[in-house]
N, CA, C and O atoms as a GROMACS GRO file, in nm:
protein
  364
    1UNK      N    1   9.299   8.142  18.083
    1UNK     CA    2   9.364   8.048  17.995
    1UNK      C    3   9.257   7.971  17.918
    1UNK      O    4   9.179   7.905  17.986
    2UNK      N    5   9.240   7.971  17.761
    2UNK     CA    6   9.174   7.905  17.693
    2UNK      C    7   9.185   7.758  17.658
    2UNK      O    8   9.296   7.721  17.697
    3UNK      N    9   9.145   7.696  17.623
    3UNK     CA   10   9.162   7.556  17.587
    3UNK      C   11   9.301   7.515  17.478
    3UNK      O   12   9.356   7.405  17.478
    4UNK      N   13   9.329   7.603  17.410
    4UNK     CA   14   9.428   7.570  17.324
    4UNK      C   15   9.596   7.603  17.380
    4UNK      O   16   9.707   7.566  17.341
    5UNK      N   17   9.548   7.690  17.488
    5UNK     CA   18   9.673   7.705  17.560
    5UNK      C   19   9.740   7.594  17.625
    5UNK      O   20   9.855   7.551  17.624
    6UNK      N   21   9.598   7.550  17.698
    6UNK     CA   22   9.629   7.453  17.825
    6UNK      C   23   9.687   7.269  17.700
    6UNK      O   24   9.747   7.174  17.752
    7UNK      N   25   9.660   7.272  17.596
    7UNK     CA   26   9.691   7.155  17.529
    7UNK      C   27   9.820   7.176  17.458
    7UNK      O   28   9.870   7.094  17.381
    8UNK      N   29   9.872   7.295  17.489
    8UNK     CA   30   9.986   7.346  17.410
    8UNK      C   31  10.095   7.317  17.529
    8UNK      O   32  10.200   7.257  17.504
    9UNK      N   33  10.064   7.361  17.658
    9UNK     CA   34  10.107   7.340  17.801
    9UNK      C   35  10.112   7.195  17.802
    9UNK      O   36  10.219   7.150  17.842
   10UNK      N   37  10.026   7.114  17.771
   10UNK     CA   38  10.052   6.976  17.776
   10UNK      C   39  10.129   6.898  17.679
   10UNK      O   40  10.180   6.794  17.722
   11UNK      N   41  10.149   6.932  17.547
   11UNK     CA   42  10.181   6.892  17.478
   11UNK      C   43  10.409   6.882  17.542
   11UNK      O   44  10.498   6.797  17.547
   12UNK      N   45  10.390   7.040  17.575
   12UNK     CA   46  10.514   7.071  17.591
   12UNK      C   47  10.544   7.002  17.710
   12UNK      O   48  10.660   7.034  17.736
   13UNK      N   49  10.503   6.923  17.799
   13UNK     CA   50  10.522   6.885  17.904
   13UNK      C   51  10.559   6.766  17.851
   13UNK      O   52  10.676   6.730  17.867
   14UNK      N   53  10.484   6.698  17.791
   14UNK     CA   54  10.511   6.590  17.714
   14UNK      C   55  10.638   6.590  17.639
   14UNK      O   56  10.731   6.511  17.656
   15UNK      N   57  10.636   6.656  17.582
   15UNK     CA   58  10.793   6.697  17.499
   15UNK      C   59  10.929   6.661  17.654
   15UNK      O   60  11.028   6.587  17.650
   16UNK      N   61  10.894   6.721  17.736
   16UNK     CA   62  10.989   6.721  17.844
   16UNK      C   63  11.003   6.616  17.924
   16UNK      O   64  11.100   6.603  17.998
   17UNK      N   65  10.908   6.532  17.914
   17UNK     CA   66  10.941   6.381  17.982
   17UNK      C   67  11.038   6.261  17.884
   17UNK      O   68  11.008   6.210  17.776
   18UNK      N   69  11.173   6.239  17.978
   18UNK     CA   70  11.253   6.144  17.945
   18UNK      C   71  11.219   6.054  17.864
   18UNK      O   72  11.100   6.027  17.881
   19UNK      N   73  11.273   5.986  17.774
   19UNK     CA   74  11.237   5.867  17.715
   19UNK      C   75  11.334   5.752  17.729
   19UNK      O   76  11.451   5.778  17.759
   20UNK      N   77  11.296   5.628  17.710
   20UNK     CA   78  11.414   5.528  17.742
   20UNK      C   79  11.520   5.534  17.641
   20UNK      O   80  11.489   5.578  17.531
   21UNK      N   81  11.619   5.503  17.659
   21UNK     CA   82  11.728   5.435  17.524
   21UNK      C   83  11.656   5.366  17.455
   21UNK      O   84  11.613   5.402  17.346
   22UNK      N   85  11.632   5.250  17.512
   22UNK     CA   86  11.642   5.129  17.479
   22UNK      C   87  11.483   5.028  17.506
   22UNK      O   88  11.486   4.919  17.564
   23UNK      N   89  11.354   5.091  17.452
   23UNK     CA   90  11.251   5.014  17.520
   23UNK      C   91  11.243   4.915  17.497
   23UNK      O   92  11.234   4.838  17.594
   24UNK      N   93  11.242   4.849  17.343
   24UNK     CA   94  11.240   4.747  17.329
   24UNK      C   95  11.346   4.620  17.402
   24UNK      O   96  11.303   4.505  17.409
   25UNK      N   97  11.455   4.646  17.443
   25UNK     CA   98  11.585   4.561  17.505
   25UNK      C   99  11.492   4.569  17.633
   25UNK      O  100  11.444   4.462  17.672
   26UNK      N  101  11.470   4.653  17.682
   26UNK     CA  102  11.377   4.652  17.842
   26UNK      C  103  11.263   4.575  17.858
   26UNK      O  104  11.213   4.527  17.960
   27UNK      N  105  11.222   4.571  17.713
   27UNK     CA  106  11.071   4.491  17.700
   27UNK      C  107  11.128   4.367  17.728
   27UNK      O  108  11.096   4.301  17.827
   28UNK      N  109  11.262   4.312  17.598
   28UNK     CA  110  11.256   4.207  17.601
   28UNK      C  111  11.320   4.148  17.792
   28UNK      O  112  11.294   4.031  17.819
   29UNK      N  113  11.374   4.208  17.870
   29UNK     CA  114  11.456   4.155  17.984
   29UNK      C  115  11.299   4.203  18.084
   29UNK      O  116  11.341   4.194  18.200
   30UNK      N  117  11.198   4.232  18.090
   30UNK     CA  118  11.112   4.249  18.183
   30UNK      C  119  11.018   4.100  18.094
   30UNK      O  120  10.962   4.035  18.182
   31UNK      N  121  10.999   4.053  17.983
   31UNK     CA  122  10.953   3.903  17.907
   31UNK      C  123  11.059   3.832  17.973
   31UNK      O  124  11.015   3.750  18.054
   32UNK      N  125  11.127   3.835  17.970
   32UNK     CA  126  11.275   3.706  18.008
   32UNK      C  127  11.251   3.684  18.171
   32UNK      O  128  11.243   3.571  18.219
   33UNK      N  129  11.239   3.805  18.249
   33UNK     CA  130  11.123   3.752  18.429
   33UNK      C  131  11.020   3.737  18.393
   33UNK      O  132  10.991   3.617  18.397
   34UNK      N  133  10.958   3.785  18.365
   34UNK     CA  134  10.811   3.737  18.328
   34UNK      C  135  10.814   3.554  18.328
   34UNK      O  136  10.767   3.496  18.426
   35UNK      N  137  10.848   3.508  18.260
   35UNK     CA  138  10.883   3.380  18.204
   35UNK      C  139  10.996   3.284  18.346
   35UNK      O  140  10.970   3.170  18.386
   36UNK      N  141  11.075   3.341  18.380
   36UNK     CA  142  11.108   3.328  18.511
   36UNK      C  143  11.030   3.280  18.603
   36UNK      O  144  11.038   3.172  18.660
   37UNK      N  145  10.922   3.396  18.621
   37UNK     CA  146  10.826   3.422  18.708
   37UNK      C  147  10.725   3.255  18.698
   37UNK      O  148  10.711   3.166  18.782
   38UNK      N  149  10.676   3.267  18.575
   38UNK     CA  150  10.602   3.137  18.488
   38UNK      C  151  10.665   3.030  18.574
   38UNK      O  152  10.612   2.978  18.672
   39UNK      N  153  10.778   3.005  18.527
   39UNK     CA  154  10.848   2.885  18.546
   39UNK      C  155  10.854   2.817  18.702
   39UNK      O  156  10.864   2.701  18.741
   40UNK      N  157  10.845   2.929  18.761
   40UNK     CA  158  10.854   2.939  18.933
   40UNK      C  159  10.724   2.908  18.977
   40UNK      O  160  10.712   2.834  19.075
   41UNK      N  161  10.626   2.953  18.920
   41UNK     CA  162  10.475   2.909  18.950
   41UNK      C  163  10.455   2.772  18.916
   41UNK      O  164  10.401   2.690  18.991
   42UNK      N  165  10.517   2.740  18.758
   42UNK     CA  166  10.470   2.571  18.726
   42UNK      C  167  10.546   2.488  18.827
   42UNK      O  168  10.490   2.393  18.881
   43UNK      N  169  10.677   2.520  18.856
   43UNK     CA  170  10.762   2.438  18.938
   43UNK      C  171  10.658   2.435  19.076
   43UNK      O  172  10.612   2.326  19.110
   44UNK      N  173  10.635   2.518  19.128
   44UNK     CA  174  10.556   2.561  19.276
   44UNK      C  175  10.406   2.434  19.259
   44UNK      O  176  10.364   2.356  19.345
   45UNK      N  177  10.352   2.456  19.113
   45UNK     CA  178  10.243   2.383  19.089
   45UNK      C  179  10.246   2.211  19.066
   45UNK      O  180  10.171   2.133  19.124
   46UNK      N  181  10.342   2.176  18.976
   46UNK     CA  182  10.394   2.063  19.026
   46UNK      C  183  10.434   1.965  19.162
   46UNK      O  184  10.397   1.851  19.188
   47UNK      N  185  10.506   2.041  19.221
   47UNK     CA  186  10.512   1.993  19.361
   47UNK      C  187  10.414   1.984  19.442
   47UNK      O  188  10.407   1.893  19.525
   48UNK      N  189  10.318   2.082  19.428
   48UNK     CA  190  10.152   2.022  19.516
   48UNK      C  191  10.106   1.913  19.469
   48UNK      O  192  10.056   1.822  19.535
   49UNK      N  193  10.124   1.920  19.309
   49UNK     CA  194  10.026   1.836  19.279
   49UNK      C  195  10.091   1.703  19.310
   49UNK      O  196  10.030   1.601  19.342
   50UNK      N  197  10.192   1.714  19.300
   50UNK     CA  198  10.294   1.587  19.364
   50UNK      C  199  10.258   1.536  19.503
   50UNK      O  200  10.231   1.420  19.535
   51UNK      N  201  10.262   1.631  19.570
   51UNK     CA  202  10.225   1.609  19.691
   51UNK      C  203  10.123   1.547  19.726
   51UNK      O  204  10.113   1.445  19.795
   52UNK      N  205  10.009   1.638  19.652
   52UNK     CA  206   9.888   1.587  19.695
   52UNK      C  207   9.767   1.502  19.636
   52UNK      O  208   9.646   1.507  19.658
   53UNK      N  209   9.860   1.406  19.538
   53UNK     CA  210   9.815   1.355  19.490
   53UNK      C  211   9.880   1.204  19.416
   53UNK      O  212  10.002   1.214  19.425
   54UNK      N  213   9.854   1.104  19.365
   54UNK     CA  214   9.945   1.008  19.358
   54UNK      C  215  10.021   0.976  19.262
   54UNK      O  216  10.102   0.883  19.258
   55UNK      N  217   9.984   1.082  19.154
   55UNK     CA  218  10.089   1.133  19.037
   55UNK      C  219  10.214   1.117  19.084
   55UNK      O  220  10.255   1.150  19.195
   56UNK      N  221  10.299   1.045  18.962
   56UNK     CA  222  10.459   1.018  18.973
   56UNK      C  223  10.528   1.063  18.845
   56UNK      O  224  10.499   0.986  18.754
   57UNK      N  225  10.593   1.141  18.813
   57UNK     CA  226  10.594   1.210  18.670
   57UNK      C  227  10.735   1.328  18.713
   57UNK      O  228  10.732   1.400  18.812
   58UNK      N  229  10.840   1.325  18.624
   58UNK     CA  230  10.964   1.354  18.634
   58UNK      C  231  10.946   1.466  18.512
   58UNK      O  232  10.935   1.415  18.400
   59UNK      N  233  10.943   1.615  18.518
   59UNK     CA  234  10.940   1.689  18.488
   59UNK      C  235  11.066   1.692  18.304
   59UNK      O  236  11.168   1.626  18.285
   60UNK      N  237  11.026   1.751  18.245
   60UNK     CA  238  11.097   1.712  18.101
   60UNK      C  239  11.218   1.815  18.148
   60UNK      O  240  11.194   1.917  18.213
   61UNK      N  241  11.364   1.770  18.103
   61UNK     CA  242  11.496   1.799  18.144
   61UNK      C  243  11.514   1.832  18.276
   61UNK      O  244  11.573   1.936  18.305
   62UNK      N  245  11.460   1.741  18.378
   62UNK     CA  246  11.446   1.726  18.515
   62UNK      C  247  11.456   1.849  18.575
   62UNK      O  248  11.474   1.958  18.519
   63UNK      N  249  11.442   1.824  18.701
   63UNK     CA  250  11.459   1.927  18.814
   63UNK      C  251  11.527   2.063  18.753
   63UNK      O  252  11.481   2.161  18.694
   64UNK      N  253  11.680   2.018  18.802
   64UNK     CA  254  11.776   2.088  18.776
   64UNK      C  255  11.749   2.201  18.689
   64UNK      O  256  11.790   2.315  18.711
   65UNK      N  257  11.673   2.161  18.580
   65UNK     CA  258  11.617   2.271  18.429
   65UNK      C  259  11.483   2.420  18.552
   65UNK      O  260  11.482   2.543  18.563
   66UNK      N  261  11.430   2.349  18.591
   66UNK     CA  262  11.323   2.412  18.662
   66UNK      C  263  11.365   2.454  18.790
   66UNK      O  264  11.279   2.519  18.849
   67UNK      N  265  11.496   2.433  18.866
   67UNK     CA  266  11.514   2.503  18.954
   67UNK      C  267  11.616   2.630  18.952
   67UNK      O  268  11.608   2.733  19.018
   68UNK      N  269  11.732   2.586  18.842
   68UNK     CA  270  11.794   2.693  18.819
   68UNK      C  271  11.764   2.800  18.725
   68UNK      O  272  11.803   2.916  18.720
   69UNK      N  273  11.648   2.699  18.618
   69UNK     CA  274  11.657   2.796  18.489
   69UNK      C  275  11.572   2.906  18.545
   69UNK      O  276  11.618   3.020  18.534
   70UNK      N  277  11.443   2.889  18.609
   70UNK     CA  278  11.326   2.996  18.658
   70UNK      C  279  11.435   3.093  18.691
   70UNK      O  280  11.439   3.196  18.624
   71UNK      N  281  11.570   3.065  18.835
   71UNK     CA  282  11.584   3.150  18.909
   71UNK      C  283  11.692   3.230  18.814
   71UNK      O  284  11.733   3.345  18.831
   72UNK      N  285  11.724   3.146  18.717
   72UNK     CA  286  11.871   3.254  18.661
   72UNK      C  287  11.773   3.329  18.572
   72UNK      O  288  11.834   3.423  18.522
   73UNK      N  289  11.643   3.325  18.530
   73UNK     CA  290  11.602   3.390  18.377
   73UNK      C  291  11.535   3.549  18.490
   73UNK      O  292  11.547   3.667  18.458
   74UNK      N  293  11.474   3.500  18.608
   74UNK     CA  294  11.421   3.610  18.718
   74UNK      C  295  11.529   3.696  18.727
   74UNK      O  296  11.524   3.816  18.700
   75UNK      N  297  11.652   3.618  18.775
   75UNK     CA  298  11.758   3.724  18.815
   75UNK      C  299  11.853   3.789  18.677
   75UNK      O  300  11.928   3.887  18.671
   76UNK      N  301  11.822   3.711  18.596
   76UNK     CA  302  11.882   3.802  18.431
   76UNK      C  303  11.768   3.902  18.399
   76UNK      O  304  11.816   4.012  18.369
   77UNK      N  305  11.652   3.901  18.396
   77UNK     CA  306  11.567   3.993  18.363
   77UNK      C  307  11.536   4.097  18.460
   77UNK      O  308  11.482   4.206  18.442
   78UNK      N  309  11.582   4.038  18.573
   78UNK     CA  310  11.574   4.165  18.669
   78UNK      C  311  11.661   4.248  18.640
   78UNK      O  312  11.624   4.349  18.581
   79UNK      N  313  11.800   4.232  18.670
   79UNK     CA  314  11.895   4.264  18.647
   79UNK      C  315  11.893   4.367  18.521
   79UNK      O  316  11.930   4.483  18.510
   80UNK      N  317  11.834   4.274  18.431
   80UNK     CA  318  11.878   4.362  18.282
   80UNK      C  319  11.783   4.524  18.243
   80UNK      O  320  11.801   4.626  18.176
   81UNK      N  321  11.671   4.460  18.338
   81UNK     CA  322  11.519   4.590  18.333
   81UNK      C  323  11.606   4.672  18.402
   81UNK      O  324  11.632   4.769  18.329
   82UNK      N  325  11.662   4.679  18.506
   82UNK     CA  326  11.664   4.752  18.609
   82UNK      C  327  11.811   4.809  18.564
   82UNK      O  328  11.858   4.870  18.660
   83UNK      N  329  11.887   4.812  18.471
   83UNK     CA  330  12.016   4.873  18.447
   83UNK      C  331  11.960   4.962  18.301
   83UNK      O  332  11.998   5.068  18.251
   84UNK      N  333  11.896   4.902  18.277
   84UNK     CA  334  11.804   4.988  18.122
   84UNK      C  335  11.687   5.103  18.151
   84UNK      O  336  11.660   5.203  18.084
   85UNK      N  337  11.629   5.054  18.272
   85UNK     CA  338  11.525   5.173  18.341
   85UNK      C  339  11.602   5.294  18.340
   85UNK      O  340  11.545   5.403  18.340
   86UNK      N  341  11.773   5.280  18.339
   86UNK     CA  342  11.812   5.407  18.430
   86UNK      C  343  11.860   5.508  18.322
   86UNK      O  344  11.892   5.627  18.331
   87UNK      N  345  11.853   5.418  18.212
   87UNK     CA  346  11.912   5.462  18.076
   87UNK      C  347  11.824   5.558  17.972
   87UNK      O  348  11.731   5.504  17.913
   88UNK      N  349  11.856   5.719  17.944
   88UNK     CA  350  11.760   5.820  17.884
   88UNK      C  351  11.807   5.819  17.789
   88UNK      O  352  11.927   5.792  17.786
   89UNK      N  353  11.732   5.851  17.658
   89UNK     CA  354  11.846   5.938  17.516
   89UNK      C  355  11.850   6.066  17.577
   89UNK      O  356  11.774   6.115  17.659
   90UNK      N  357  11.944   6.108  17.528
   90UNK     CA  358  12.034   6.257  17.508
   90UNK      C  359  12.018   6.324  17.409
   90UNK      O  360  12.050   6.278  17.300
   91UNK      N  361  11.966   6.451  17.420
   91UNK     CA  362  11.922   6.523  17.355
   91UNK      C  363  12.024   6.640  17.336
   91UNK      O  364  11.996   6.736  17.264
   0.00000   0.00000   0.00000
């Protein structure tokens, strides 16, 4: 087998691997945890520093914003990656 075979073999292999529907919608719901993710770290980082230190400082649209929003944007972007992962075009 010569060299032009074996890139012709690859090429076609390539041809044969699935592609998403929808990458960009996947991009954006794997950014939307991502950001989740963020939010869960600053919240996590706040509270030490709270803790351990004598800082008194009430987070902008309180708590409530930083405890539900992190966990609903994690569990919407999970959710949304993971129903779009499963999704191929049709050929």
């Amino acid at each position: 087998m010569n060299q032009v075979d074996e890139i012709d073999d690859l090429k076609e292999d390539m041809m044969d691997k699935k592609r998403l529907a929808y990458p960009r919608l996947k991009l954006v719901f794997d950014v939307i945890g991502i950001i989740g993710v963020v939010m869960l770290v600053v919240k996590l980082g706040l509270l030490l520093l709270r803790r351990f230190t004598e800082l008194d400082f009430v987070p902008e649209g309180g708590s409530l914003y930083l405890n539900i929003g992190s966990l609903l944007l994690m569990v919407v972007g999970g959710i949304g990656s993971g129903v779009l992962k499963e999704k191929y075009v049709r050929e």
